[in-house]
N, CA, C and O atoms as a GROMACS GRO file, in nm:
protein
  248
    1UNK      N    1   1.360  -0.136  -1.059
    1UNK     CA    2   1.231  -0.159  -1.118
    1UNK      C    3   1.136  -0.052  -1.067
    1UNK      O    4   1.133  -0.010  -0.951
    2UNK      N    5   1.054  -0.011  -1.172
    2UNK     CA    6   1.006   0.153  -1.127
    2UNK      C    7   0.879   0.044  -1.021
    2UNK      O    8   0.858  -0.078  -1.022
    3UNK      N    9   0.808   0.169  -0.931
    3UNK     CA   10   0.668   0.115  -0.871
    3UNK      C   11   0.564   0.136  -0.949
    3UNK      O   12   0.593   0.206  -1.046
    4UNK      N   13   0.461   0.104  -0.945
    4UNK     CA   14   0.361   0.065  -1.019
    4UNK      C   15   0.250   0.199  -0.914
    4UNK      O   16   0.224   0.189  -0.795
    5UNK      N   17   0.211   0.297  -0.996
    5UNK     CA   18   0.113   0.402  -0.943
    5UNK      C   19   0.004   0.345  -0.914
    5UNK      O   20  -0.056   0.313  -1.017
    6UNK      N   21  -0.060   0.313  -0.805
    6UNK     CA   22  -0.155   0.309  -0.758
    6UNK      C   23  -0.334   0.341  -0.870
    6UNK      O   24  -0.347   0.462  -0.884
    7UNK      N   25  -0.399   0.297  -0.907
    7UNK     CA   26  -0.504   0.358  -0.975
    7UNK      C   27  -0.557   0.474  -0.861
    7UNK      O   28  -0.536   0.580  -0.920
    8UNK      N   29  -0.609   0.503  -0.743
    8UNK     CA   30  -0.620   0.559  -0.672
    8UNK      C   31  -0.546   0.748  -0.697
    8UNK      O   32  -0.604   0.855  -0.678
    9UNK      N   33  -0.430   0.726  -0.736
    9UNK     CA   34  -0.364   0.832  -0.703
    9UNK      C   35  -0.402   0.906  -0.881
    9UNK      O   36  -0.346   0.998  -0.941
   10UNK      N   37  -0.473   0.851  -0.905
   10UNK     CA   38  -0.514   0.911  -1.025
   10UNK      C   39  -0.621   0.956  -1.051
   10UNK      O   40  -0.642   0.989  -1.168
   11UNK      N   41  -0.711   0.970  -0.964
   11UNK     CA   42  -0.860   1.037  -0.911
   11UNK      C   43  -0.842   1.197  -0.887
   11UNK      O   44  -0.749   1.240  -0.818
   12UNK      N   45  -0.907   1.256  -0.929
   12UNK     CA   46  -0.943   1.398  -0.875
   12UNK      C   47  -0.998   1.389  -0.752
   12UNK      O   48  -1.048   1.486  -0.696
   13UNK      N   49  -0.993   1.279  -0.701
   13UNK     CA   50  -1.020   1.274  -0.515
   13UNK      C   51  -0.955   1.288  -0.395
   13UNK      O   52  -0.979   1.303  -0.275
   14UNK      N   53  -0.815   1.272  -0.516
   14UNK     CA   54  -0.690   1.225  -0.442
   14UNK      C   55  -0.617   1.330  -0.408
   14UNK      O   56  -0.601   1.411  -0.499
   15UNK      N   57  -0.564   1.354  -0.300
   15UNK     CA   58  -0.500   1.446  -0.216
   15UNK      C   59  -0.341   1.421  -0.225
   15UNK      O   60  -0.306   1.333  -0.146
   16UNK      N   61  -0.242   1.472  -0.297
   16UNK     CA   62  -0.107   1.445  -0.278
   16UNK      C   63   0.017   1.547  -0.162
   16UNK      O   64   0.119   1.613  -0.183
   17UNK      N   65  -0.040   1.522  -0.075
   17UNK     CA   66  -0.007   1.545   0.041
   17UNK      C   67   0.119   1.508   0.104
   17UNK      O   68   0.110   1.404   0.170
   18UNK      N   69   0.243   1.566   0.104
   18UNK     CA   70   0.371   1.469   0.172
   18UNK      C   71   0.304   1.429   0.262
   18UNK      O   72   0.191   1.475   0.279
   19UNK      N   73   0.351   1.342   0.337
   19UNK     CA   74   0.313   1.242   0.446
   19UNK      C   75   0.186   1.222   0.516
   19UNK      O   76   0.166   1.185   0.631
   20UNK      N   77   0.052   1.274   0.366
   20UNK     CA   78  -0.046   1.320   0.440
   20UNK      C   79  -0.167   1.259   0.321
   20UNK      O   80  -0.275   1.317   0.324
   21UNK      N   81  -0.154   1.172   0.244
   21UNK     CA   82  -0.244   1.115   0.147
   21UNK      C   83  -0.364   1.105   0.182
   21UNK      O   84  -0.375   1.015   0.265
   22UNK      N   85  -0.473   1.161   0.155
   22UNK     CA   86  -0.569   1.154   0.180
   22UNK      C   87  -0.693   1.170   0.013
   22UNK      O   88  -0.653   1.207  -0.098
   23UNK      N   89  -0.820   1.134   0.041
   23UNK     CA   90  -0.937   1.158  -0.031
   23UNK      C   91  -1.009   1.291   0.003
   23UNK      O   92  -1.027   1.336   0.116
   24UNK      N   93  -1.045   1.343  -0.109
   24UNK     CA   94  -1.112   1.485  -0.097
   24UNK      C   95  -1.308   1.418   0.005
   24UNK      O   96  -1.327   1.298   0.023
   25UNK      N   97  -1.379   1.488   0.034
   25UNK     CA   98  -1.496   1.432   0.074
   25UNK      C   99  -1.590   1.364  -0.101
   25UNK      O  100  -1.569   1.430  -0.202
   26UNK      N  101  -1.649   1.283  -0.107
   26UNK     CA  102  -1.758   1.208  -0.158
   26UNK      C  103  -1.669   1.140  -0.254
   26UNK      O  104  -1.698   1.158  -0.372
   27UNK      N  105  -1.555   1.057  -0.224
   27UNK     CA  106  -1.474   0.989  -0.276
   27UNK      C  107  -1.531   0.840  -0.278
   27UNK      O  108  -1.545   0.785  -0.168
   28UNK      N  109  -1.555   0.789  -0.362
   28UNK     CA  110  -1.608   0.658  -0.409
   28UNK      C  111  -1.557   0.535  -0.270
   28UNK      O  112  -1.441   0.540  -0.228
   29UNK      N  113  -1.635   0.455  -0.224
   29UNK     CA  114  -1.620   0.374  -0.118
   29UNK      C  115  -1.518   0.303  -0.111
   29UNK      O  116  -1.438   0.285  -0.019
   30UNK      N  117  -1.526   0.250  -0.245
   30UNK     CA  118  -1.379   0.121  -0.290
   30UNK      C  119  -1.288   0.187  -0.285
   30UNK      O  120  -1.183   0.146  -0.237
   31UNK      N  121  -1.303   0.315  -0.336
   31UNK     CA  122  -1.126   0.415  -0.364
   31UNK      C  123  -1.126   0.434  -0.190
   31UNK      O  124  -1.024   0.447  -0.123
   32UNK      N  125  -1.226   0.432  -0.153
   32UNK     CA  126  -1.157   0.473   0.011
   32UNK      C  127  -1.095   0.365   0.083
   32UNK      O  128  -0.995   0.390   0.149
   33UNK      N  129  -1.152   0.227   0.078
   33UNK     CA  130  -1.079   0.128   0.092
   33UNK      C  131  -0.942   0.052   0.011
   33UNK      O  132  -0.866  -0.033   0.060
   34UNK      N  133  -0.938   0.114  -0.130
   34UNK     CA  134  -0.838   0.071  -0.153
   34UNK      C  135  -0.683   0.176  -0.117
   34UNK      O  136  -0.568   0.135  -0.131
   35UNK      N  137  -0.722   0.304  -0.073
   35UNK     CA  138  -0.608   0.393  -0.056
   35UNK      C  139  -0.595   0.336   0.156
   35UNK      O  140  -0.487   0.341   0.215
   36UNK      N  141  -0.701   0.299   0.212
   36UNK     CA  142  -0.665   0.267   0.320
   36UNK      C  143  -0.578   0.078   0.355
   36UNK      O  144  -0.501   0.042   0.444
   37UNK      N  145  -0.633   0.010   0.248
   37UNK     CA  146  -0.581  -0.081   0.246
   37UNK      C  147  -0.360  -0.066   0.182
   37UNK      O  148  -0.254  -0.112   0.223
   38UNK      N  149  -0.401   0.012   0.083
   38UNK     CA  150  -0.276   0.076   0.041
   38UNK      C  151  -0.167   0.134   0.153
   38UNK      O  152  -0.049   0.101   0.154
   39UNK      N  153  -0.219   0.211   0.231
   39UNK     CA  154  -0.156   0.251   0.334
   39UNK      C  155  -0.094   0.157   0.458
   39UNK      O  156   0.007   0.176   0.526
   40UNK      N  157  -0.168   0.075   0.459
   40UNK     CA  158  -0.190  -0.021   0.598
   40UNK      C  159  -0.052  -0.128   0.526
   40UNK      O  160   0.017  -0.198   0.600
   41UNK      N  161  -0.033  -0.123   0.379
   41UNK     CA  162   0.069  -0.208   0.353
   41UNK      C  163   0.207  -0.138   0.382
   41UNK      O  164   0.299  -0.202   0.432
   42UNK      N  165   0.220  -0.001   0.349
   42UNK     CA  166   0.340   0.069   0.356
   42UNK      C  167   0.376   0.056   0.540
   42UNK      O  168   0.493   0.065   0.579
   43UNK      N  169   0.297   0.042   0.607
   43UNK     CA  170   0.338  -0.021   0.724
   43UNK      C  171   0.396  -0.167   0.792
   43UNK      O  172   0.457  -0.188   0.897
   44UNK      N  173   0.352  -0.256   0.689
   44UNK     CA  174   0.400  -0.366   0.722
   44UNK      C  175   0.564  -0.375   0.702
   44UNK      O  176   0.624  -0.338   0.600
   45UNK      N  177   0.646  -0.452   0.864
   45UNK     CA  178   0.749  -0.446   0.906
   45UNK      C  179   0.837  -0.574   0.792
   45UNK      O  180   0.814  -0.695   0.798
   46UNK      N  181   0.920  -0.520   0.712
   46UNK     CA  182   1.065  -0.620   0.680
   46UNK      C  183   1.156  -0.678   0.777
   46UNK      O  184   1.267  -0.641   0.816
   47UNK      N  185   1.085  -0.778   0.808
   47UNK     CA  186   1.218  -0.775   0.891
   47UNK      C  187   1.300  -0.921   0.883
   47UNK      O  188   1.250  -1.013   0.818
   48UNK      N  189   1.392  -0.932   0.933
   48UNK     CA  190   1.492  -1.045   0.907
   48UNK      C  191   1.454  -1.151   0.915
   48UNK      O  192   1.414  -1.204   1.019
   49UNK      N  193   1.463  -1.222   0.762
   49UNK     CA  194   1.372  -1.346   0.752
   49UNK      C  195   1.242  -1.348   0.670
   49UNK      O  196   1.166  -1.444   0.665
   50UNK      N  197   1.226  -1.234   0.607
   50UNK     CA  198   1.105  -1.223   0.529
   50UNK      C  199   1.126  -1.152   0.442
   50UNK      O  200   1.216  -1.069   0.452
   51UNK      N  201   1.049  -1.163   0.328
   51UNK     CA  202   1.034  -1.096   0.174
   51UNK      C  203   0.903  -1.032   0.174
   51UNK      O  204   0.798  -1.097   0.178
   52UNK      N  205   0.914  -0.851   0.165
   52UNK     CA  206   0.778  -0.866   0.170
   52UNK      C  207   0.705  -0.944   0.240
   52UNK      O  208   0.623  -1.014   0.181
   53UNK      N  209   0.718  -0.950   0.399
   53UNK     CA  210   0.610  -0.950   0.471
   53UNK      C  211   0.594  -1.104   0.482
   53UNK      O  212   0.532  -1.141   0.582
   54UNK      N  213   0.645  -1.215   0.386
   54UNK     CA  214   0.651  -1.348   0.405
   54UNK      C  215   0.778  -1.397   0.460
   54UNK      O  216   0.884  -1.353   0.416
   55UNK      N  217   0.771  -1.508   0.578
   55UNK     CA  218   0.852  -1.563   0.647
   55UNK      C  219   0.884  -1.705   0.551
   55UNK      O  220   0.816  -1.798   0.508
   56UNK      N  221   1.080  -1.648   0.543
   56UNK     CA  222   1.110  -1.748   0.425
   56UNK      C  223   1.212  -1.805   0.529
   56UNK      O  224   1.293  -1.742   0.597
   57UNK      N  225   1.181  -1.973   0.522
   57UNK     CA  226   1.232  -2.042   0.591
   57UNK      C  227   1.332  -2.153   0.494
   57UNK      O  228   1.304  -2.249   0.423
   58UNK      N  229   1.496  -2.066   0.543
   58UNK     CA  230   1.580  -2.159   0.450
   58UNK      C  231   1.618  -2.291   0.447
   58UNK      O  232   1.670  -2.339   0.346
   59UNK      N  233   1.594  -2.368   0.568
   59UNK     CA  234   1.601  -2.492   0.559
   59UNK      C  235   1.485  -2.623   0.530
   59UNK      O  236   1.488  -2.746   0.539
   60UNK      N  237   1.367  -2.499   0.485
   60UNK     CA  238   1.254  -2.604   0.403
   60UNK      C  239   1.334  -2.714   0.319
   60UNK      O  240   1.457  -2.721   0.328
   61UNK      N  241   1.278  -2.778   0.258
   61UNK     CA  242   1.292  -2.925   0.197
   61UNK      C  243   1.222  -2.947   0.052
   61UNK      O  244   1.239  -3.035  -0.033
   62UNK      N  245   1.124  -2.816   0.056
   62UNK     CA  246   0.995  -2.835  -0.054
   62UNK      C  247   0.980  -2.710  -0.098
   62UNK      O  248   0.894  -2.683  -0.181
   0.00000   0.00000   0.00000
């Protein structure tokens, strides 16, 4: 399933940078929070026992 482009990365603000995404200077406030909020997700850890970041507990009941 393809990913879904970011609205962000579609700004003339936007910096496509390998490992280096950034906003050009006088980049709209929200676009700055939404490319930092964006980022802060590509960090969140998978790890055993979770989907995306939620802890799935197989012997629930409900």
């Amino acid at each position: 399933m393809p990913r879904i482009r970011p609205e962000f990365t579609k700004s003339p603000y936007f910096v496509d940078e390998p490992g280096n995404w950034h906003l050009k200077d006088g980049a709209p406030k929200q676009m700055q929070i939404e490319l930092e909020n964006y980022l802060q997700s590509l960090e969140d850890l998978n790890e055993e026992g979770t989907i995306n970041g939620n802890q799935i507990d197989i012997y629930s009941t409900h």
